[in-house]
C-alpha positions as CSV (number, residue, x, y, z in Angstrom):
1,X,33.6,47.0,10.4
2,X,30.5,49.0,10.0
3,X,29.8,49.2,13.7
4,X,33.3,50.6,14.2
5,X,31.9,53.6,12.2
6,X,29.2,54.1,15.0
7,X,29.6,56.5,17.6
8,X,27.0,56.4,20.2
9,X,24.2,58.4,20.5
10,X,26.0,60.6,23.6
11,X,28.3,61.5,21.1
12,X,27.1,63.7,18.7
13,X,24.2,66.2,18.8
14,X,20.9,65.4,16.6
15,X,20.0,68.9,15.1
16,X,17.6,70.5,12.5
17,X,14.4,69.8,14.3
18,X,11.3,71.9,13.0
19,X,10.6,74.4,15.1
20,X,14.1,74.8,16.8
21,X,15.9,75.4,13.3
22,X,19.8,75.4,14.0
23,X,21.8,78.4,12.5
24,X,23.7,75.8,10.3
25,X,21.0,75.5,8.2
26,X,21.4,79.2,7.2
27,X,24.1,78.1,5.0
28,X,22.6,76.6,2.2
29,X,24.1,77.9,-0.8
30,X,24.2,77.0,-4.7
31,X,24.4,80.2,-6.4
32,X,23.7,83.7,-6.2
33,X,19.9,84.7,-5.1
34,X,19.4,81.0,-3.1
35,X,17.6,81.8,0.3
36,X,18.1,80.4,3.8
37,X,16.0,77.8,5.4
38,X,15.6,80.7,8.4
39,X,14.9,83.1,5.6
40,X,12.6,81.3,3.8
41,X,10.8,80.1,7.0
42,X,10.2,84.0,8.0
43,X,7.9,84.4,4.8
44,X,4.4,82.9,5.8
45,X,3.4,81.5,2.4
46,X,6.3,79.3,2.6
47,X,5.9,78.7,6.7
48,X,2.0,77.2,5.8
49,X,3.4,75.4,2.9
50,X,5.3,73.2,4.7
51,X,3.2,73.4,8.0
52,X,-0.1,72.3,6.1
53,X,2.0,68.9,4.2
54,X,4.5,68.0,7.0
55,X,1.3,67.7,9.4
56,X,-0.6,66.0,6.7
57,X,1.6,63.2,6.6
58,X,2.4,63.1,10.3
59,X,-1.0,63.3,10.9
60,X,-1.7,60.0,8.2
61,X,-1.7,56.6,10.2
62,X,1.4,54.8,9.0
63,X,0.8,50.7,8.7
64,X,2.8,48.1,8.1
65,X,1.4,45.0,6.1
66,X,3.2,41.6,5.4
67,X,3.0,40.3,1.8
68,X,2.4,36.7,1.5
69,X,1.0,34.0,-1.4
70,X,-0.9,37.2,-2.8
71,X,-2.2,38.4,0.4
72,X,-1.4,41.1,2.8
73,X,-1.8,41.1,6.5
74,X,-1.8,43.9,8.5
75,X,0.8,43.6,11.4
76,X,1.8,45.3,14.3
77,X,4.0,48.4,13.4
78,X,7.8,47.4,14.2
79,X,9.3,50.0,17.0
80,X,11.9,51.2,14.3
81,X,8.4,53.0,12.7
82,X,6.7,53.6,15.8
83,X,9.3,55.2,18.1
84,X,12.5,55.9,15.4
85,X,14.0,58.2,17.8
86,X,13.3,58.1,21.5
87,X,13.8,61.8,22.1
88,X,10.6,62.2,19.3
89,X,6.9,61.3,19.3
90,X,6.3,59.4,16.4
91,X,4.1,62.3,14.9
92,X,7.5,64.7,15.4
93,X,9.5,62.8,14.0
94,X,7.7,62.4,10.7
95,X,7.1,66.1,10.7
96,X,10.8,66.9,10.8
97,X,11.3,64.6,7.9
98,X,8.8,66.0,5.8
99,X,9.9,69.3,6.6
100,X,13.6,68.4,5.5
101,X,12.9,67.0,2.4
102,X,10.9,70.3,1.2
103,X,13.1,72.6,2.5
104,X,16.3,71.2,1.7
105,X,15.7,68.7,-0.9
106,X,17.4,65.8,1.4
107,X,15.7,63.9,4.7
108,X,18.8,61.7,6.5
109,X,18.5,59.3,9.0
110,X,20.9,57.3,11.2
111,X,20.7,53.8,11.8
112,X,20.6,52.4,15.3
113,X,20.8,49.3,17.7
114,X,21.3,47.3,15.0
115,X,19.6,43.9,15.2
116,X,19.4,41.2,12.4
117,X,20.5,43.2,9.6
118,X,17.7,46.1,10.1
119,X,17.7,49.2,12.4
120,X,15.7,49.4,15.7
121,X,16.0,53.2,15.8
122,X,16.4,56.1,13.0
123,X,18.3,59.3,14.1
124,X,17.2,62.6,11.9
125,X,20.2,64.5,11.1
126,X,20.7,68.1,10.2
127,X,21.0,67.9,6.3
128,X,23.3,70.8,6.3
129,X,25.8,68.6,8.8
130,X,26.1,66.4,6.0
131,X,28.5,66.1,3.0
132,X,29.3,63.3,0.5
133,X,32.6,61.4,0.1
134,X,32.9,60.1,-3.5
135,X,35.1,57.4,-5.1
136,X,37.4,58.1,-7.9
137,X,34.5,57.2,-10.2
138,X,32.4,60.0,-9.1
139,X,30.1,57.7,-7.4
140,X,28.6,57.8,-3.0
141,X,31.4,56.4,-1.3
142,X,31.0,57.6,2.4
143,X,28.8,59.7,4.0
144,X,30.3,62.6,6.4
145,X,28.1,64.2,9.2
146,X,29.8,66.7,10.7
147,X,33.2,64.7,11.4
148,X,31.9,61.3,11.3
149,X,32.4,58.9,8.7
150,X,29.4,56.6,7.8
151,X,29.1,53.6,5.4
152,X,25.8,54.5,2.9
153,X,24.1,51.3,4.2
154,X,24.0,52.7,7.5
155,X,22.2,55.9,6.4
156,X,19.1,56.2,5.5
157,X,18.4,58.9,2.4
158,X,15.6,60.3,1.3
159,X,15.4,62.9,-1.7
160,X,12.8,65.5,-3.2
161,X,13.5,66.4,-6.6
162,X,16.4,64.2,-8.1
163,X,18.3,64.3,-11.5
164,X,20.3,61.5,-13.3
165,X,24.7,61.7,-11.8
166,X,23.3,63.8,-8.5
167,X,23.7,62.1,-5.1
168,X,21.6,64.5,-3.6
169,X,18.1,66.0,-4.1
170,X,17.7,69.2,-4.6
171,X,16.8,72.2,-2.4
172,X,13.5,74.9,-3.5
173,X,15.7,77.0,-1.5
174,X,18.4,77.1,-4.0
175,X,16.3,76.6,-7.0
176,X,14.2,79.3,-6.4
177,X,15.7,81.2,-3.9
178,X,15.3,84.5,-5.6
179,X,11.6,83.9,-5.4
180,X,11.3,83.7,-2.0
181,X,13.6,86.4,-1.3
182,X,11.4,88.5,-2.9
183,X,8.7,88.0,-1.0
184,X,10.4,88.0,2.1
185,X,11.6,91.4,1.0
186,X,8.2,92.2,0.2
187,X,6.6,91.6,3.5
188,X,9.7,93.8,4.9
189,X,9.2,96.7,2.3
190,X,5.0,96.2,3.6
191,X,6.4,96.6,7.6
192,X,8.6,99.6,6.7
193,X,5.9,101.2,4.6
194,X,3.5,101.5,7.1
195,X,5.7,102.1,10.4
196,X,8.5,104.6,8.8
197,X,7.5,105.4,5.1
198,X,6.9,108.9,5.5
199,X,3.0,109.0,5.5
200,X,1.2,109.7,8.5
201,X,-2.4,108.4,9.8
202,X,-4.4,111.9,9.9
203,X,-3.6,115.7,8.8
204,X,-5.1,118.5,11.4
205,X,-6.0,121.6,9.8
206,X,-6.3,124.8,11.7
207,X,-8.4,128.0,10.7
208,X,-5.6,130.4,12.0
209,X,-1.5,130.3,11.5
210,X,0.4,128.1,14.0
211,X,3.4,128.8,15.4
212,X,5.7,125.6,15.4
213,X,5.3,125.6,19.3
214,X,1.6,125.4,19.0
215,X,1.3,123.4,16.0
216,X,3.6,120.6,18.4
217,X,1.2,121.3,21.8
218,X,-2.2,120.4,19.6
219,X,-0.4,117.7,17.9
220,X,0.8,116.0,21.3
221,X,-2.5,116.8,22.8
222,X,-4.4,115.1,20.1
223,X,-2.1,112.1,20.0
224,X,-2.4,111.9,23.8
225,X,-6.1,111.5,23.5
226,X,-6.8,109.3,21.2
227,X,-3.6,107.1,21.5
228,X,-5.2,103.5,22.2
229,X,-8.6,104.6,22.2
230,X,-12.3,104.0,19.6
231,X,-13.7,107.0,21.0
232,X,-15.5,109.6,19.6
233,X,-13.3,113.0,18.6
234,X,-14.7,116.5,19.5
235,X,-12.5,119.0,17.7
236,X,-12.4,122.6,18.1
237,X,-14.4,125.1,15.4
238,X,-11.1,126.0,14.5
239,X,-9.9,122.3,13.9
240,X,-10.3,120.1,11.6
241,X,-9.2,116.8,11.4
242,X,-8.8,114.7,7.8
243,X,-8.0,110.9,7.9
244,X,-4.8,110.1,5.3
245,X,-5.9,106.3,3.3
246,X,-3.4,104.9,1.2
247,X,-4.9,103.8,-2.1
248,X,-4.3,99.8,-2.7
249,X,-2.7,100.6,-6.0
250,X,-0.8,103.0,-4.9
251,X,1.8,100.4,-2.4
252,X,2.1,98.5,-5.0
253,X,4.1,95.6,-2.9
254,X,0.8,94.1,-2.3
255,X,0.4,93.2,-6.0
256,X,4.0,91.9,-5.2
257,X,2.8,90.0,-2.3
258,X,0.1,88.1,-4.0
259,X,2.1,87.3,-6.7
260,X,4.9,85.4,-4.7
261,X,2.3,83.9,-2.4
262,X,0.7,82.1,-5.8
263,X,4.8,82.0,-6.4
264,X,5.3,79.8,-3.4
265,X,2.3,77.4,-3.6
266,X,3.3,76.5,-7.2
267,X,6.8,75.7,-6.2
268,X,5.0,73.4,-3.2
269,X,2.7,72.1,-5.2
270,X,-0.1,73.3,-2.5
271,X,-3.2,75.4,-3.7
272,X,-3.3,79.0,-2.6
273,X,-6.7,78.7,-1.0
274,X,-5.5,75.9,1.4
275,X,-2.8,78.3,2.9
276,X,-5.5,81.0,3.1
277,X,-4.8,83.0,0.0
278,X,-7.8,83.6,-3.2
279,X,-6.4,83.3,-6.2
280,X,-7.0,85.9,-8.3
281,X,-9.8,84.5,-11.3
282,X,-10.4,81.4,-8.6
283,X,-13.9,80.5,-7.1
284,X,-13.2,78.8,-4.5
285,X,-17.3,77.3,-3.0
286,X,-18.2,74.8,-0.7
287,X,-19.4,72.5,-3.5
288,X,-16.0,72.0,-5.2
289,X,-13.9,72.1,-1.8
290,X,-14.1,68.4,-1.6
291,X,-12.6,68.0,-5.2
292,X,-9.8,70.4,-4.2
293,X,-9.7,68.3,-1.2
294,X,-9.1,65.2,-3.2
295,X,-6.7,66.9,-5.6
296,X,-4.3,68.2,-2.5
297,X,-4.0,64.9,-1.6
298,X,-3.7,63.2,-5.3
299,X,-1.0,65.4,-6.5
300,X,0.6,67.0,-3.7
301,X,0.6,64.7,-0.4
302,X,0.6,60.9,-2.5
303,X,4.0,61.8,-4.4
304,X,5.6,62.3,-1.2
305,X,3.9,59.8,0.8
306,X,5.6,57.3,-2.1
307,X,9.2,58.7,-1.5
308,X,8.6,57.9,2.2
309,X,6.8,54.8,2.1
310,X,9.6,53.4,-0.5
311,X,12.0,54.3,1.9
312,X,10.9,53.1,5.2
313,X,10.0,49.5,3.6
314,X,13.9,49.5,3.2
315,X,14.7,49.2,6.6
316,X,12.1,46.1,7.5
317,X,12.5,42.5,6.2
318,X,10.8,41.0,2.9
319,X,7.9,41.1,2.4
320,X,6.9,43.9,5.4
321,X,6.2,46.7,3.8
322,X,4.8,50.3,4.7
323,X,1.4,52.0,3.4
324,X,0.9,55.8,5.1
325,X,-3.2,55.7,5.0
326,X,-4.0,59.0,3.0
327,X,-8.1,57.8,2.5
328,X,-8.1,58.2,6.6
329,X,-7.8,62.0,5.9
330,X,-10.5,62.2,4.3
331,X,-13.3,63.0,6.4
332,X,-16.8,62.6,4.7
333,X,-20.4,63.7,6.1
334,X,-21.7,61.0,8.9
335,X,-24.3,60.0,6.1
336,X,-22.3,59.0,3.3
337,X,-19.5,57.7,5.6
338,X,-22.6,54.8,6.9
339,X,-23.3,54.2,3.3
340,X,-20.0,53.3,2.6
341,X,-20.0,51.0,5.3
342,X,-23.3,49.4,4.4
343,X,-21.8,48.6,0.8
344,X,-18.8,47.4,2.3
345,X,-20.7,45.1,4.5
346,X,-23.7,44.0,1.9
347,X,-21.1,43.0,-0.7
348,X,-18.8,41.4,1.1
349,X,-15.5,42.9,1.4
350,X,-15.6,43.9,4.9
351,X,-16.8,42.6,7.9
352,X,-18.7,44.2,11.0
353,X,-15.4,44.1,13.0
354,X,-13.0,45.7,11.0
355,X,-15.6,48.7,9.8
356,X,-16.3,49.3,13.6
357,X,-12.6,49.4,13.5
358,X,-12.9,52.5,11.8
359,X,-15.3,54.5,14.1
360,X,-13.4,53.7,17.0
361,X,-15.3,50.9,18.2
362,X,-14.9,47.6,19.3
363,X,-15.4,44.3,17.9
364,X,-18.7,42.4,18.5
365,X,-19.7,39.1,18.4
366,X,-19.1,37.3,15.0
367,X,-18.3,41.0,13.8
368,X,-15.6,39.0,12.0
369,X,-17.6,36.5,9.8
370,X,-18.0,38.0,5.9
371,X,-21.8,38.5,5.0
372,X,-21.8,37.4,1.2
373,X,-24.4,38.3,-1.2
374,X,-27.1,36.3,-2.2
375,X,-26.9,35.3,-6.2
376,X,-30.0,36.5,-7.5
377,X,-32.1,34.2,-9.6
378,X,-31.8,36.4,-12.6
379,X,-28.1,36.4,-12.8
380,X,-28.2,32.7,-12.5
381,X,-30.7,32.9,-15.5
382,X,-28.6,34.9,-17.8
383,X,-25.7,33.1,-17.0
């Protein structure tokens, strides 16, 4: 029955792809002030937002462990996680998910070749192609993409924000679309002040009245020689030539700017300096960079690496589940990165093969045998 709902992949169009954004998802809407995804994706605090997390998680290696008698095995990752969608490298395909689920609040994705109860393939769908059928209780009945009519067990839904009665998640771009309209109106108001707002790059004085028709001829004939050039000027006696600067609190947009940049990143939950913007009051030093570091990842990329991981283990048998490795982001000096390993190694929770493992290199012989500590004499004693 649920097959018969299942038109092939030939027969509809996958859309809403990061970067090749259809126009469809222009047409978000909740209430007045709520801002494209096009829109949004034009102002470049948002743009780095969801650049820097989407390729944060893509980036993260994404294993698959099988949970047995209290132990978990790491197994080979199941080609429904390794190659979803055949038209997408794996690291695409991830992207365009993450990059759903913060711009429109929803990620959905298609089951396909269906094979013991669990997909073989997930199809990302353009969120704004999908609607939701309800039953007479108020409750998901169907889901609708585009024309076509799918059960909810043959969709795969993932949602940002959520609230108690809502089927969906909800979209930044709604929530706090007036935000980001501002700023893109902002960086619009910057282009126009600059190209057409009235004040030009230099004044000329001359010693001696002009006539319009000379006042034109030395205008033209100083554009014409310094247009494109870093030379230096030579002006006549009778010249002079005065340089117009536009005081920073004077275009007061840029106060604006800066605002709605710290604006954004608040709403994203990513810190300004990461998207290359100072806070104003922050000190931002090499020595508490790897704190920051550490805090990106705790309270902005681990929330979302749950929603995912809870939702890919939903599409593979008990007990396989999925883990996306944030600690391999983390990239540590070359010095305390062999430390690590000698602890590891010394007491007895890793072996030589499996920290190789994690520099790239290959195993060795016995590098799988478990060097336990020796029980010092001591310890025996107090014992």
């Amino acid at each position: 029955m649920l097959r018969a709902l299942r038109p092939s992949v030939e027969q509809r169009a996958v859309t809403g792809l990061l970067p090749d954004l259809p126009s469809r998802w222009n047409t978000i809407s909740g209430y007045t002030g709520s801002a494209s995804v096009d829109t949004s994706l034009k102002v470049s605090a948002v743009w780095a937002c969801v650049r820097i997390v989407a390729d944060a998680l893509a980036a993260a290696p994404l294993d698959v462990y099988s949970q047995s008698t209290g132990m978990r095995k790491n197994i080979a990752t199941p080609t429904v996680l390794a190659k979803p969608d055949s038209h997408l490298s794996q690291h695409e395909w991830m992207f365009s998910l993450v990059a759903s689920l913060m711009l429109t609040g929803n990620a959905y994705a298609l089951w396909e070749g269906v094979q013991g109860g669990y997909p073989t393939g997930l199809t990302l769908v353009d969120p704004s192609l999908v609607t939701f059928i309800k039953d007479s209780s108020g409750r998901l009945a169907k889901y609708k993409v585009g024309e076509q009519i799918f059960d909810p067990s043959m969709v795969l839904h993932i949602k940002a924000f959520t609230l108690p009665g809502r089927i969906g998640g909800i979209s930044p771009m709604t929530q706090f679309g007036q935000t980001i309209n501002l700023s893109a109106q902002a960086e619009r108001f910057g282009y126009q002040f600059f190209t057409d707002g009235g004040i030009p790059s230099g004044i000329l004085y001359a010693s001696d009245e002009l006539t319009k028709t000379q006042a034109d001829d030395v205008k033209r004939t100083w554009t014409d020689a310094m247009r494109g050039r870093r030379e230096v000027a030579v002006v006549s006696a009778k010249l002079k030539y005065e340089q117009v600067s536009v005081a920073p609190n004077e275009s007061q947009f840029l106060e604006s700017q800066q605002f709605s940049i710290e604006q954004i990143c608040r709403i994203f939950g990513v810190p300004p300096e990461m998207i290359g913007h100072a806070s104003s009051g922050a000190n931002v030093t090499y020595a508490n960079i790897e704190e920051r570091q550490l805090g990106f990842q705790t309270w902005t990329l681990l929330p979302w690496a749950s929603r995912i991981e809870t939702a890919l283990t939903s599409v593979l048998p008990y007990p396989q589940f999925v883990k996306l490795n944030l600690d391999a982001m983390v990239r540590v000096s070359l010095l305390d990165r062999y430390k690590a390993h000698s602890m590891a190694l010394r007491d007895g929770w890793a072996n030589a093969d499996e920290r190789r493992a994690l520099e790239d290199l290959g195993p060795i012989p016995n590098g799988e045998e478990y060097l336990w500590p020796l029980v010092q004499p001591s310890s025996i004693i107090n014992r």
